[in-house]
DRENBA-737284 format. One record per atom (N, C-alpha, C): residue number from 1; residue in three letters; chain; atom name; x, y, z. Coordinates in nm, 3 decimals, always signed. Layout:
// residues N
     n   res   chain   atom        px        py        pz
   NUM   Ala       A     CA         X         Y         Z
...
// end
This chain:
// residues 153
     n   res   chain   atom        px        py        pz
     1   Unk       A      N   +12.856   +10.590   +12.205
     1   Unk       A     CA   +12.739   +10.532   +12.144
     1   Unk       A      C   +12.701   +10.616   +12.022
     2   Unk       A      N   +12.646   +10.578   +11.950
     2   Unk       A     CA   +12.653   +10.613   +11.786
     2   Unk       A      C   +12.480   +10.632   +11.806
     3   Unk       A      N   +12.433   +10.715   +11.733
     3   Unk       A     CA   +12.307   +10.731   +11.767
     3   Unk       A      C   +12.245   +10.763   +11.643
     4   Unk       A      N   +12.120   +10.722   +11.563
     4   Unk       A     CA   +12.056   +10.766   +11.423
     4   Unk       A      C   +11.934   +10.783   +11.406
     5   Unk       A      N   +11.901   +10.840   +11.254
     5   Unk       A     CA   +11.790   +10.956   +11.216
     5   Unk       A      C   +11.727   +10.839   +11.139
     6   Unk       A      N   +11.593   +10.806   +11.131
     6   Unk       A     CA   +11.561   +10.716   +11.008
     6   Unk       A      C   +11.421   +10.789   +10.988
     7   Unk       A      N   +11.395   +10.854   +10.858
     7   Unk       A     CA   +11.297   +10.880   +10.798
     7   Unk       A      C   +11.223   +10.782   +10.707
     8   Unk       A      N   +11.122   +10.780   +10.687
     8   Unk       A     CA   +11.080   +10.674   +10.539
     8   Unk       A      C   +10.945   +10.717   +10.527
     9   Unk       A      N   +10.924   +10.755   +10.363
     9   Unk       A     CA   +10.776   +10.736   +10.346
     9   Unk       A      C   +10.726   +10.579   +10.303
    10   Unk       A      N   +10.616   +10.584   +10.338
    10   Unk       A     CA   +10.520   +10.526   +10.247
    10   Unk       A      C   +10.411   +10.541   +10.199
    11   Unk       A      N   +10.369   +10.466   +10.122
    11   Unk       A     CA   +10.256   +10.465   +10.005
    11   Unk       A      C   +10.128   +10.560   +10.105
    12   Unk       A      N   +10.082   +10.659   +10.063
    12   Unk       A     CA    +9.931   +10.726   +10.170
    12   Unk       A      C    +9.827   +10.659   +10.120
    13   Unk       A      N    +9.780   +10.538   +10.035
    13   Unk       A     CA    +9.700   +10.463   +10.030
    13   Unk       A      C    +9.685   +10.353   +10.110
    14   Unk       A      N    +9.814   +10.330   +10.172
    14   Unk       A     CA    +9.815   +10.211   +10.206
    14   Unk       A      C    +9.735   +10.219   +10.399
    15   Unk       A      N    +9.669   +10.099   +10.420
    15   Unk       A     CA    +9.590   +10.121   +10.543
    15   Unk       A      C    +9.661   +10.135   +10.626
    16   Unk       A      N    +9.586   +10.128   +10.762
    16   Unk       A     CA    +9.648   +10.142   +10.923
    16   Unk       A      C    +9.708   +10.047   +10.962
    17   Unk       A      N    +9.668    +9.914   +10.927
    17   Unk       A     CA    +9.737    +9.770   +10.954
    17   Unk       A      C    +9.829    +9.779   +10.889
    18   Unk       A      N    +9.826    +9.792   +10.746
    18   Unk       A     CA    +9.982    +9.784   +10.668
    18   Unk       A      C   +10.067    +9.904   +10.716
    19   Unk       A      N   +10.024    +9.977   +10.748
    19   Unk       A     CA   +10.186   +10.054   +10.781
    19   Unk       A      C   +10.204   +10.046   +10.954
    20   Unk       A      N   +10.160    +9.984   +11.024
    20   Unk       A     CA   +10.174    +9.885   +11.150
    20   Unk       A      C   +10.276    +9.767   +11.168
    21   Unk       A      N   +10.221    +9.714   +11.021
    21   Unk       A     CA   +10.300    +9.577   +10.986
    21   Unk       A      C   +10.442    +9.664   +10.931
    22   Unk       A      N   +10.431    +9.737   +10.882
    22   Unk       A     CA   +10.568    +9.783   +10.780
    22   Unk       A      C   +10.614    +9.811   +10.909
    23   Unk       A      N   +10.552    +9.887   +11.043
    23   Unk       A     CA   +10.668    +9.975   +11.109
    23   Unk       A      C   +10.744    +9.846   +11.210
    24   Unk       A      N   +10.639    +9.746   +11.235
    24   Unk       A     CA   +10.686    +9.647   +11.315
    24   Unk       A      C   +10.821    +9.585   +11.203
    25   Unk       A      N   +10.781    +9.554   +11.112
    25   Unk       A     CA   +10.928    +9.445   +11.012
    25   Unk       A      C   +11.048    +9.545   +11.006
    26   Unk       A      N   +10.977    +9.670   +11.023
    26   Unk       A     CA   +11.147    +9.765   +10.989
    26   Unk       A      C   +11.226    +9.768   +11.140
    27   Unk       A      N   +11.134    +9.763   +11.238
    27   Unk       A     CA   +11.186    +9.785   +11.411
    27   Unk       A      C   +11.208    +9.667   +11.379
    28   Unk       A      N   +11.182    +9.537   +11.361
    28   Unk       A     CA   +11.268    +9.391   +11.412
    28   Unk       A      C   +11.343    +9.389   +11.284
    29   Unk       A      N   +11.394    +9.420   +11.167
    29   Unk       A     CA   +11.531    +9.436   +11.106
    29   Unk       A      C   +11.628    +9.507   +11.188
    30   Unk       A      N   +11.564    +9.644   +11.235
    30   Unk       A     CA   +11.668    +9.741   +11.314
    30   Unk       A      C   +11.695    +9.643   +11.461
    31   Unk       A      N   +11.635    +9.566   +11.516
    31   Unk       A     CA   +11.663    +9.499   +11.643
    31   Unk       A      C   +11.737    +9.414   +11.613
    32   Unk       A      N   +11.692    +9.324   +11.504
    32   Unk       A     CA   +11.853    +9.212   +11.415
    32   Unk       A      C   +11.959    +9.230   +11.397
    33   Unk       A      N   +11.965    +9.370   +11.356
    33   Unk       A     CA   +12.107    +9.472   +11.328
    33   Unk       A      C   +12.217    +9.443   +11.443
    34   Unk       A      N   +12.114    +9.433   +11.550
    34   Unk       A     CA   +12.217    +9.484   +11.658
    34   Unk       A      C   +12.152    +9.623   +11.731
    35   Unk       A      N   +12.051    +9.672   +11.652
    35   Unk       A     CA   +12.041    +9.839   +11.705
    35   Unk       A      C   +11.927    +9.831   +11.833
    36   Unk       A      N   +11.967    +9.952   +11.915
    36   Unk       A     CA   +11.809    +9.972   +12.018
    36   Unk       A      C   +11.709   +10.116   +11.970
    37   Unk       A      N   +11.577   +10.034   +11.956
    37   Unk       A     CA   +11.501   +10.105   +11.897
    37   Unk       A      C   +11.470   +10.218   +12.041
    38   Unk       A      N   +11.534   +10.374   +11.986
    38   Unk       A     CA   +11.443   +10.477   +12.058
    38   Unk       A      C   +11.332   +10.529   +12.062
    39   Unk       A      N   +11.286   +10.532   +11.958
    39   Unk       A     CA   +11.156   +10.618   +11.916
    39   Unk       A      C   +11.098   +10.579   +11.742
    40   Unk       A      N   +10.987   +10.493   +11.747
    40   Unk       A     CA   +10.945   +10.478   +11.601
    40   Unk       A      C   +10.777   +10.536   +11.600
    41   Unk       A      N   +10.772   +10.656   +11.562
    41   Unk       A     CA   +10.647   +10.732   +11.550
    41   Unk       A      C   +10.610   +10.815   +11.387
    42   Unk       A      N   +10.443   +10.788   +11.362
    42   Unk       A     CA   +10.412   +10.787   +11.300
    42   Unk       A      C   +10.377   +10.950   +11.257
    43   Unk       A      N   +10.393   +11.021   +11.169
    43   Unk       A     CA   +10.434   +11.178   +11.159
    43   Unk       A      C   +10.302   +11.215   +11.102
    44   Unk       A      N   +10.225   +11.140   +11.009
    44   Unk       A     CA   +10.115   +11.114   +10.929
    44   Unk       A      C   +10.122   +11.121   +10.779
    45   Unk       A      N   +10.001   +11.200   +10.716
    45   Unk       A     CA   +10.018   +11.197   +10.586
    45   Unk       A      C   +10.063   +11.355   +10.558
    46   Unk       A      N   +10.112   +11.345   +10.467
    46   Unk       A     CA   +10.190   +11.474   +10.379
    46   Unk       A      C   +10.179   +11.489   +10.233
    47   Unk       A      N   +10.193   +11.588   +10.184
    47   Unk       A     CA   +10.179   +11.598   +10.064
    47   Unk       A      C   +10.327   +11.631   +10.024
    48   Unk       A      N   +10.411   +11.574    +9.903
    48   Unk       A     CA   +10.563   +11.576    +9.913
    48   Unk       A      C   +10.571   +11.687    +9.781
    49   Unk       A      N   +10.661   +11.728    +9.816
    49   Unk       A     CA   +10.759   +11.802    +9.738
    49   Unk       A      C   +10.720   +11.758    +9.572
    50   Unk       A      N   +10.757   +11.678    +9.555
    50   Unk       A     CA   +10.756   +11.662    +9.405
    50   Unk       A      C   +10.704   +11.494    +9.362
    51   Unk       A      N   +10.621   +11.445    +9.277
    51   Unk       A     CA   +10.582   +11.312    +9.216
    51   Unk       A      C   +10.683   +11.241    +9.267
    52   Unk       A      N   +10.648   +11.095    +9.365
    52   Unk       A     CA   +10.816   +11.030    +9.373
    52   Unk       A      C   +10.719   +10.874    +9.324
    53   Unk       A      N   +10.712   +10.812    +9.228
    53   Unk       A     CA   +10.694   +10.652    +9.205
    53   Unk       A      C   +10.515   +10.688    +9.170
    54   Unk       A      N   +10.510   +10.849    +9.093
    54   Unk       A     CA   +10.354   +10.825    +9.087
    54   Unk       A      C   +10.278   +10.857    +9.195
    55   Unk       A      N   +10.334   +10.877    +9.360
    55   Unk       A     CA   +10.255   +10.937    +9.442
    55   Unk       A      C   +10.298   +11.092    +9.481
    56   Unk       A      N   +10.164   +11.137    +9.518
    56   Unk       A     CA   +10.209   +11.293    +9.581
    56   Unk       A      C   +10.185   +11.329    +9.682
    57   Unk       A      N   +10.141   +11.221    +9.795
    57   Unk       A     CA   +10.112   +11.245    +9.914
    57   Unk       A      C   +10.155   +11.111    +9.977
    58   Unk       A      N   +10.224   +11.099   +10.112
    58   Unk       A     CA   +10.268   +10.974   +10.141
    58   Unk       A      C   +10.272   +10.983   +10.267
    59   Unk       A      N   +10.337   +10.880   +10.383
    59   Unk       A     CA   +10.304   +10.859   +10.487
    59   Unk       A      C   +10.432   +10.877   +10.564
    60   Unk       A      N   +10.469   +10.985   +10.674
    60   Unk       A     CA   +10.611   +10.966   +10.718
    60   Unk       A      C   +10.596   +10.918   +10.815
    61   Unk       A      N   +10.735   +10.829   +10.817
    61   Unk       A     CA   +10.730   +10.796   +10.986
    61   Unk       A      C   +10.888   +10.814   +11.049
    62   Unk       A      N   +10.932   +10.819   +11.101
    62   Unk       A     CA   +11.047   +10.835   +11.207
    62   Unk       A      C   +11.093   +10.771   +11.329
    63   Unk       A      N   +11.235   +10.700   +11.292
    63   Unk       A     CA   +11.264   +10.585   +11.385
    63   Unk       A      C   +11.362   +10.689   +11.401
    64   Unk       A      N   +11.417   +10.699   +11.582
    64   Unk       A     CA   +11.533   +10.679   +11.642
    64   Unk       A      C   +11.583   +10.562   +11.645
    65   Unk       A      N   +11.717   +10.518   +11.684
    65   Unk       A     CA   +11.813   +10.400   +11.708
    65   Unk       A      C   +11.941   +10.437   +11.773
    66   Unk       A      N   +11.982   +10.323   +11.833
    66   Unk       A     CA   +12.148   +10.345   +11.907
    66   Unk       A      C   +12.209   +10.238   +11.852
    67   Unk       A      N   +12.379   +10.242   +11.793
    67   Unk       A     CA   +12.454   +10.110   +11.778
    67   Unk       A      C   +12.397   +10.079   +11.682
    68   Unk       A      N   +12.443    +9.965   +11.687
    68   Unk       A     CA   +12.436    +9.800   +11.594
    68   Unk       A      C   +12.540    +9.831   +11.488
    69   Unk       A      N   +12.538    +9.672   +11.435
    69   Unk       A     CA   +12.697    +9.650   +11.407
    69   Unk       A      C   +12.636    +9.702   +11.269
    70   Unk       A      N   +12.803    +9.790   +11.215
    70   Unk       A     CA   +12.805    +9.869   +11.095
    70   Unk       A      C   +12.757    +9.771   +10.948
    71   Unk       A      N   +12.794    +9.684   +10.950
    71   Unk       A     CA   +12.776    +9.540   +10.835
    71   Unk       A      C   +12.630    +9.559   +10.805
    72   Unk       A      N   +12.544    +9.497   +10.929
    72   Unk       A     CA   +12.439    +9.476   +10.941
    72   Unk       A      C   +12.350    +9.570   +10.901
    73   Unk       A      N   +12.386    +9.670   +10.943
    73   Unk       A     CA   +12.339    +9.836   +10.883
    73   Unk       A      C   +12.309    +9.856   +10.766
    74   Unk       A      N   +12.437    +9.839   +10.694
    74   Unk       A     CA   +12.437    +9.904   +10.594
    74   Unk       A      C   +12.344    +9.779   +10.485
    75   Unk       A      N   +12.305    +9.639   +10.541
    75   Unk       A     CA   +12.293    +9.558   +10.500
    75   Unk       A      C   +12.117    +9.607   +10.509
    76   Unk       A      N   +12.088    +9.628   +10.615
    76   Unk       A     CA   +11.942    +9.696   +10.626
    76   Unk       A      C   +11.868    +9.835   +10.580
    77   Unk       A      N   +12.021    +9.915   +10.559
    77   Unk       A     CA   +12.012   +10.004   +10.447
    77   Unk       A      C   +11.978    +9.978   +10.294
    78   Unk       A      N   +12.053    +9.850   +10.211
    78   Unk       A     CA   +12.000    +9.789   +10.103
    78   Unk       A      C   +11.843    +9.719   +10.122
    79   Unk       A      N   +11.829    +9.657   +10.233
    79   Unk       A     CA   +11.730    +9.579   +10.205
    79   Unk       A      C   +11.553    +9.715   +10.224
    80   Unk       A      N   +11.599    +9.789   +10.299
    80   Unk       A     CA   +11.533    +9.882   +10.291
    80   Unk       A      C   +11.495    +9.987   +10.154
    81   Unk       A      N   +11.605   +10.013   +10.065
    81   Unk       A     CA   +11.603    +9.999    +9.929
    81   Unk       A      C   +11.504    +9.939    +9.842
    82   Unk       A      N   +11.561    +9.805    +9.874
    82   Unk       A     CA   +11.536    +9.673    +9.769
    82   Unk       A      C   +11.371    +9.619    +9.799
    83   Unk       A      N   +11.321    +9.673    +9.924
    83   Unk       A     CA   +11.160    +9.583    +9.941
    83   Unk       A      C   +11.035    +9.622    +9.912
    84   Unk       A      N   +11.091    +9.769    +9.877
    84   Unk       A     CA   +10.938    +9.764    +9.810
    84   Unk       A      C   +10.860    +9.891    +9.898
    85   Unk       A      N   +10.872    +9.860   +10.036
    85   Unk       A     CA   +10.777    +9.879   +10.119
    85   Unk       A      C   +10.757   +10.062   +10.174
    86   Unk       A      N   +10.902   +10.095   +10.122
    86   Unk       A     CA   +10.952   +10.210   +10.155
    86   Unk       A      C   +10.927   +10.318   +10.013
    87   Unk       A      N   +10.820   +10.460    +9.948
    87   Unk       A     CA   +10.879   +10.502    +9.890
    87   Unk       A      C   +11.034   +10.566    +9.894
    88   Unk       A      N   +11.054   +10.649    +9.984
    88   Unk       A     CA   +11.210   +10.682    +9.992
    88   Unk       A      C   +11.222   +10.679   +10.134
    89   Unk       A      N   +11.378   +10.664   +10.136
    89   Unk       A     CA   +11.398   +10.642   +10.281
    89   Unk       A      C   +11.543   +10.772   +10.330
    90   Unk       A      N   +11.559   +10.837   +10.424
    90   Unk       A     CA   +11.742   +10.858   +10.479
    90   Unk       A      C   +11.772   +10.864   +10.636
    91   Unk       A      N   +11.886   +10.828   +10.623
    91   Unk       A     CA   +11.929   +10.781   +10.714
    91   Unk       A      C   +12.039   +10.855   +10.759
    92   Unk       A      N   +12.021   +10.932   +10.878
    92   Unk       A     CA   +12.108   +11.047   +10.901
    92   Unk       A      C   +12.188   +11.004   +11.052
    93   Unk       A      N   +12.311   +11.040   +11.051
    93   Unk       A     CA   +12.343   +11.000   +11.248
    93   Unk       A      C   +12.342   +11.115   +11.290
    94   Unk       A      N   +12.318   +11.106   +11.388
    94   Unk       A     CA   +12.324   +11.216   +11.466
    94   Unk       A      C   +12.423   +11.214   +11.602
    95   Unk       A      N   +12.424   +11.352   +11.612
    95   Unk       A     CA   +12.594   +11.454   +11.751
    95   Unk       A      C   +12.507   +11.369   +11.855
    96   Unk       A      N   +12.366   +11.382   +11.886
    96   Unk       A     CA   +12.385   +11.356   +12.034
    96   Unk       A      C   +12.228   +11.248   +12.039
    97   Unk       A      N   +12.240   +11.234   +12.164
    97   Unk       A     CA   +12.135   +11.145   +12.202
    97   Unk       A      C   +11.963   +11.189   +12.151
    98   Unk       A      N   +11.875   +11.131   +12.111
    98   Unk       A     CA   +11.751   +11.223   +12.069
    98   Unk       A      C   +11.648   +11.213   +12.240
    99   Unk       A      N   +11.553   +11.284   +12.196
    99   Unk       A     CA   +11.518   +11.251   +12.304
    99   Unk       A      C   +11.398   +11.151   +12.305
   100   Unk       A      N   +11.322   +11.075   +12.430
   100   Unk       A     CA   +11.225   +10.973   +12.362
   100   Unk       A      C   +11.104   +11.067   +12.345
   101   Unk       A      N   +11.037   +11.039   +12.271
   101   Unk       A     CA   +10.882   +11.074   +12.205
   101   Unk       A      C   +10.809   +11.050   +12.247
   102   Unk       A      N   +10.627   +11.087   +12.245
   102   Unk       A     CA   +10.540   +10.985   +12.288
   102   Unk       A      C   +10.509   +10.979   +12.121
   103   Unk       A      N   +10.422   +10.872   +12.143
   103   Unk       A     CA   +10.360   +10.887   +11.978
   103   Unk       A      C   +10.272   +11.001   +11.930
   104   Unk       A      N   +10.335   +11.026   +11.861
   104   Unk       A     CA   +10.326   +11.178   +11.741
   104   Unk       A      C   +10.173   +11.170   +11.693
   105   Unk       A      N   +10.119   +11.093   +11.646
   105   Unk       A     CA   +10.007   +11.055   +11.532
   105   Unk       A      C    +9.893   +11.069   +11.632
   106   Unk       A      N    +9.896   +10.973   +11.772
   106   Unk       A     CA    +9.791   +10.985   +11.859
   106   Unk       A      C    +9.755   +11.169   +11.906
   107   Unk       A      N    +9.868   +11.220   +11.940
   107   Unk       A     CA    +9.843   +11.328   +12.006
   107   Unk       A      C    +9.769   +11.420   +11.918
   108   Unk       A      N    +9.874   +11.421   +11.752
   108   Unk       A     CA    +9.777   +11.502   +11.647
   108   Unk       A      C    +9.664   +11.463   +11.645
   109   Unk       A      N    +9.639   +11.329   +11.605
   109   Unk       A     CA    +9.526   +11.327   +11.583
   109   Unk       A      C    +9.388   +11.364   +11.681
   110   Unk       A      N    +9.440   +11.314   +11.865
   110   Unk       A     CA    +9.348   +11.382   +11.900
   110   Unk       A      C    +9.295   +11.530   +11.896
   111   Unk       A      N    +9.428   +11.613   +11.903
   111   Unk       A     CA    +9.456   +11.744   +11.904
   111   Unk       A      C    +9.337   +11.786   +11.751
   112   Unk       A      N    +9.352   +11.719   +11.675
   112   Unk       A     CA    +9.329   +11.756   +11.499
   112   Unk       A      C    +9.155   +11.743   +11.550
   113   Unk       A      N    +9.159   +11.630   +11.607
   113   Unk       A     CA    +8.982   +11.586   +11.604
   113   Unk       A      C    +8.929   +11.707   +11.684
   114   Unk       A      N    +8.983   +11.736   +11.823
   114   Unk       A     CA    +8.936   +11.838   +11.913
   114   Unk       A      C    +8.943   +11.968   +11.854
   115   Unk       A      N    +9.017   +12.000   +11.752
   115   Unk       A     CA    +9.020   +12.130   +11.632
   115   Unk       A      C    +8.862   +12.145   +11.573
   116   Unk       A      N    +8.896   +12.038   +11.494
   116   Unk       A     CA    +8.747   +12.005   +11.418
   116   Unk       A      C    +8.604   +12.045   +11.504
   117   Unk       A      N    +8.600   +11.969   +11.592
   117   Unk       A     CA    +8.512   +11.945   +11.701
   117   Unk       A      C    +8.451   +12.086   +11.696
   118   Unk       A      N    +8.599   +12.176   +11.787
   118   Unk       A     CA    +8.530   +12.276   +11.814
   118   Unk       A      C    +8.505   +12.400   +11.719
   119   Unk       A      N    +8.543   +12.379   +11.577
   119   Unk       A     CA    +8.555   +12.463   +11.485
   119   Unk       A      C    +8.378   +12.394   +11.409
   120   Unk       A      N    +8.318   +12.314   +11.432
   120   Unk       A     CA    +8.199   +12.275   +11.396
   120   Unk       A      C    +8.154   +12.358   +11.453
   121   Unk       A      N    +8.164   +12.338   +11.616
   121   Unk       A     CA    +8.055   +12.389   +11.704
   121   Unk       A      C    +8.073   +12.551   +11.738
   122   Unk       A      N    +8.144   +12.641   +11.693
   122   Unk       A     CA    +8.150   +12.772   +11.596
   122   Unk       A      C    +8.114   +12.755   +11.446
   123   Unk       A      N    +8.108   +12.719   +11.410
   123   Unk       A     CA    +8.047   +12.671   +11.226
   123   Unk       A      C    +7.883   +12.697   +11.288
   124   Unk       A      N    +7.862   +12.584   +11.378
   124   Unk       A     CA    +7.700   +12.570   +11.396
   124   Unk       A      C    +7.593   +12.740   +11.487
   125   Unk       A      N    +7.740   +12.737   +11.577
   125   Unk       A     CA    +7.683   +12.881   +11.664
   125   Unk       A      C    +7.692   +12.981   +11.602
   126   Unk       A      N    +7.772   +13.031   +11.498
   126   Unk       A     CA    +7.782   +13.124   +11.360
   126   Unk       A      C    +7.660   +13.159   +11.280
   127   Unk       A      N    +7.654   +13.003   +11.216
   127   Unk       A     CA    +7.498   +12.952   +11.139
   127   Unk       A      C    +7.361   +12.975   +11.184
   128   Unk       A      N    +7.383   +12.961   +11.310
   128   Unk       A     CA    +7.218   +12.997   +11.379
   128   Unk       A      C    +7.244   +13.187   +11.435
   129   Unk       A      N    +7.356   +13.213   +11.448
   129   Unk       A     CA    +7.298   +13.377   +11.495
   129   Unk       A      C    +7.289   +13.446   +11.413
   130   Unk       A      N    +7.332   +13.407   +11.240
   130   Unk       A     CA    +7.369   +13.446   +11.090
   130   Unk       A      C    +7.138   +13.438   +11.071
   131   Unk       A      N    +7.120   +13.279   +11.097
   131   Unk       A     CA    +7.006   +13.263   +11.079
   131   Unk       A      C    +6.877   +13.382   +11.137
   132   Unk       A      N    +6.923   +13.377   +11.336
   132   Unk       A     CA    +6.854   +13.432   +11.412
   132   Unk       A      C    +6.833   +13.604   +11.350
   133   Unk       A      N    +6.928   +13.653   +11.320
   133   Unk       A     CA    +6.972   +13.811   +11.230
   133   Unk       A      C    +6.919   +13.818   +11.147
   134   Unk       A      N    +6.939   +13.700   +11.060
   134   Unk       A     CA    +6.845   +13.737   +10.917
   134   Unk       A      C    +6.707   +13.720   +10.941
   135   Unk       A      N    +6.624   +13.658   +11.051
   135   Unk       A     CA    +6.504   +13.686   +11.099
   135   Unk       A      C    +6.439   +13.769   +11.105
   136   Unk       A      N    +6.547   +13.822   +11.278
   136   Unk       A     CA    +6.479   +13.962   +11.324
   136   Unk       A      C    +6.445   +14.085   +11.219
   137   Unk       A      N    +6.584   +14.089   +11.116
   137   Unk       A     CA    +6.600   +14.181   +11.017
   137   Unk       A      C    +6.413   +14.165   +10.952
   138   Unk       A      N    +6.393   +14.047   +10.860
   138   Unk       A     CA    +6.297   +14.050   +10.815
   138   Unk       A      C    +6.181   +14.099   +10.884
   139   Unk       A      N    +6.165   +14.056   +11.014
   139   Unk       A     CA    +6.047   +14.074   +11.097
   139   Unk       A      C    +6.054   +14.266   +11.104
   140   Unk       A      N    +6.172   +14.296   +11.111
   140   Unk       A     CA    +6.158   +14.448   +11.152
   140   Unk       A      C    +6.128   +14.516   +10.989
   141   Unk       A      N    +6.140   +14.479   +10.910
   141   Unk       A     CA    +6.090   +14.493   +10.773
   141   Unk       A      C    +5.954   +14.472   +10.756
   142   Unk       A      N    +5.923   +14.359   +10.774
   142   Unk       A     CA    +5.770   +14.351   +10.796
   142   Unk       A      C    +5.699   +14.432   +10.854
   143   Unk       A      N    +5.726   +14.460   +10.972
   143   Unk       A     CA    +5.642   +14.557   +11.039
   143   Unk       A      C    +5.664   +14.718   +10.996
   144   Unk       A      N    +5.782   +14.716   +10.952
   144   Unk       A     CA    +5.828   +14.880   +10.896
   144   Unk       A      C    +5.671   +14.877   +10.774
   145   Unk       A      N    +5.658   +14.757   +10.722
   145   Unk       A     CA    +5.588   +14.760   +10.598
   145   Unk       A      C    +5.474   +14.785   +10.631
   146   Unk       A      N    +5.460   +14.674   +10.724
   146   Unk       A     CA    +5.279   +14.691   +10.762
   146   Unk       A      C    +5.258   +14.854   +10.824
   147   Unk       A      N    +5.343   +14.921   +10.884
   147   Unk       A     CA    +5.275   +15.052   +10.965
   147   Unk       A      C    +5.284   +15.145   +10.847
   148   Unk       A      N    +5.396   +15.100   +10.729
   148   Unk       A     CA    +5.375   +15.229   +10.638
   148   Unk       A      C    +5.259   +15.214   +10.530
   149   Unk       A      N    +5.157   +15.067   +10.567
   149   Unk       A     CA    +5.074   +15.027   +10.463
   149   Unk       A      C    +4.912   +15.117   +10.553
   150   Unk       A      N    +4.966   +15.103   +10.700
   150   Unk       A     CA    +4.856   +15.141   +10.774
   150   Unk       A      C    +4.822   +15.307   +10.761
   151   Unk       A      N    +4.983   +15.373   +10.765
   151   Unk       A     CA    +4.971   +15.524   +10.724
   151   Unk       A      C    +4.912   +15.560   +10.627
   152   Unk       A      N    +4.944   +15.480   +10.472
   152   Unk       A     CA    +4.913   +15.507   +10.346
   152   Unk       A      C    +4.703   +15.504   +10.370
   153   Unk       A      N    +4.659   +15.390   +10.407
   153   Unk       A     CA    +4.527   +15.415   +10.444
   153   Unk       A      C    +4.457   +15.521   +10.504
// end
């Protein structure tokens, strides 16, 4: 069994539905082929290497596949080219079987949100003992002031 790598960006403007729709039309070309889809997960946005079509940040995603007839392939290799939908695409085979994935994008992203989350709620507990400090400080100033105003009398 013949087993392959499929990378592809696209456009990082483009919404959540459209690159849904793009990943569904590229999995039912690759199912037309002949091929079985292993793993098609969404990697997110990136910032690329160098200007490619005017963008500098784009959207990766990553299909596994097994088989399908070589014709058909290489036929979905052009049309993948030719539509538009793809800034760049490659297509690598690979020695051995990959393994299956869960989806990539869900896990970051929860992982990314629960980052955030708790990097606020240190942002906020920071902010108030930064606040509570610069208080006390003043208050112990104040009173340094008032007893050296009471001595001076």
């Amino acid at each position: 069994m013949r087993y392959y790598e499929l990378i592809y960006i696209i456009n990082s403007n483009v919404e959540r539905k459209k690159i849904d729709e793009i990943i569904k039309d590229i999995g039912g070309r690759l199912k037309s082929a002949g091929s079985k889809l292993i793993n098609h997960t969404v990697w997110g946005k990136k910032k690329l290497a160098y200007p490619i079509k005017g963008n500098t940040y784009g959207t990766y995603i990553l299909a596994h596949y097994a088989d399908g007839d070589n014709e058909k392939l290489s036929e979905f290799d052009s049309w993948l080219k030719l539509s538009g939908l793809t800034i760049r695409h490659m297509i690598v085979k690979l020695d051995k079987e990959p393994e299956v994935v869960e989806s990539l994008s869900e896990k970051d992203s929860d992982a990314e949100s629960d980052k955030k989350k708790s990097e606020e709620k240190k942002d906020k507990k920071s902010d108030n003992q930064k606040i509570e400090k610069e208080e006390s400080e003043d208050k112990t100033k104040k009173e340094k002031k008032d007893e050296e105003d009471k001595e001076a009398e």
